[in-house]
C-alpha atoms as one frame of an Amber mdcrd trajectory, in Angstrom:
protein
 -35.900 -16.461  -0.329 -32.441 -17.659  -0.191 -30.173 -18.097  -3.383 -27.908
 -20.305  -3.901 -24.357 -19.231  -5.599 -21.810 -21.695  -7.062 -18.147 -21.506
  -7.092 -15.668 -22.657  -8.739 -12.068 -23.330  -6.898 -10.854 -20.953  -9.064
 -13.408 -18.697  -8.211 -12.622 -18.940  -4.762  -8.701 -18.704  -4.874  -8.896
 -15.555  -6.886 -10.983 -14.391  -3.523  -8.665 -15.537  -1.691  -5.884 -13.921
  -2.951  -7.795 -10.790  -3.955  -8.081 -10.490   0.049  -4.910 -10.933   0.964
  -3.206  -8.647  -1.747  -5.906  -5.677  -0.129  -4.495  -6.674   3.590  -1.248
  -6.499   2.109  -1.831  -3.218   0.199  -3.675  -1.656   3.497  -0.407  -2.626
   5.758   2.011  -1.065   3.264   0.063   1.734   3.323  -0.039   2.012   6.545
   4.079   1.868   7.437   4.013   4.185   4.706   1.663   7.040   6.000   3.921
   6.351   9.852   7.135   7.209   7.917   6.037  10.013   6.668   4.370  11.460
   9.761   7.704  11.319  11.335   9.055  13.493   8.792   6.029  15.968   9.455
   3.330  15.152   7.335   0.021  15.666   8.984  -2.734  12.834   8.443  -5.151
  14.583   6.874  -2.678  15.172   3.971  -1.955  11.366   4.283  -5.364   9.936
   4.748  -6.356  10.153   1.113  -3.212   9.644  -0.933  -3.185   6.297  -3.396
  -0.169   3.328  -2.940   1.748   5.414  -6.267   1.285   8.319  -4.225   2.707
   7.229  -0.890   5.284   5.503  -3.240   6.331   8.615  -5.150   6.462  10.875
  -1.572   8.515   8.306   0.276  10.890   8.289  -2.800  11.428  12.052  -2.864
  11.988  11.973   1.093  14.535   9.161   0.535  16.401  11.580  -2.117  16.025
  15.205  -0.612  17.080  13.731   3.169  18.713  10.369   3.265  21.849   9.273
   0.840  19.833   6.285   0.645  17.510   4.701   2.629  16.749   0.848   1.537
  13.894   0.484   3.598  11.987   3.030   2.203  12.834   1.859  -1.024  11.699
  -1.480  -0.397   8.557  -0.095   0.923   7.871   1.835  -2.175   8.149  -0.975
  -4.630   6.232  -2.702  -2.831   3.513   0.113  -3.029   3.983   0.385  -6.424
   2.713  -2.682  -6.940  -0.448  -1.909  -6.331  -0.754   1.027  -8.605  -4.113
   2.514  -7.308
């Protein structure tokens, strides 16, 4: 038996942009965890940290090796964000 759902346009731009701020979250991430692995991290350590924790590494790289480094900065306020 099939069932029938309605939605709402509202319904279905929260969706929407529930989806795209995942993608978003996921590619953030990702630049993220590549950063890092330059610096040495190994991907298993990686693999399982949250956005804030990603955020909060990149941000003590920044300070212990770089002066500053904008980029990463950027990148972890934009991780932040997310706050998973």
């Amino acid at each position: 038996m099939k069932k029938i759902i309605r939605l709402t346009e509202s319904d279905l731009t929260r969706i929407v942009k529930r989806v795209i701020n995942e993608d978003k979250e996921e590619k953030y991430k990702r630049e993220a965890r590549v950063e890092l692995m330059r610096l040495g991290y190994t991907p298993l350590v990686l693999q399982d940290l949250s956005s804030k924790e990603l955020a909060r590494s990149l941000r003590r790289e920044n300070k212990n090796r770089f002066s500053s480094h904008d980029e990463w900065e950027s990148l972890a306020d934009k991780l932040d964000r997310f706050g998973n």
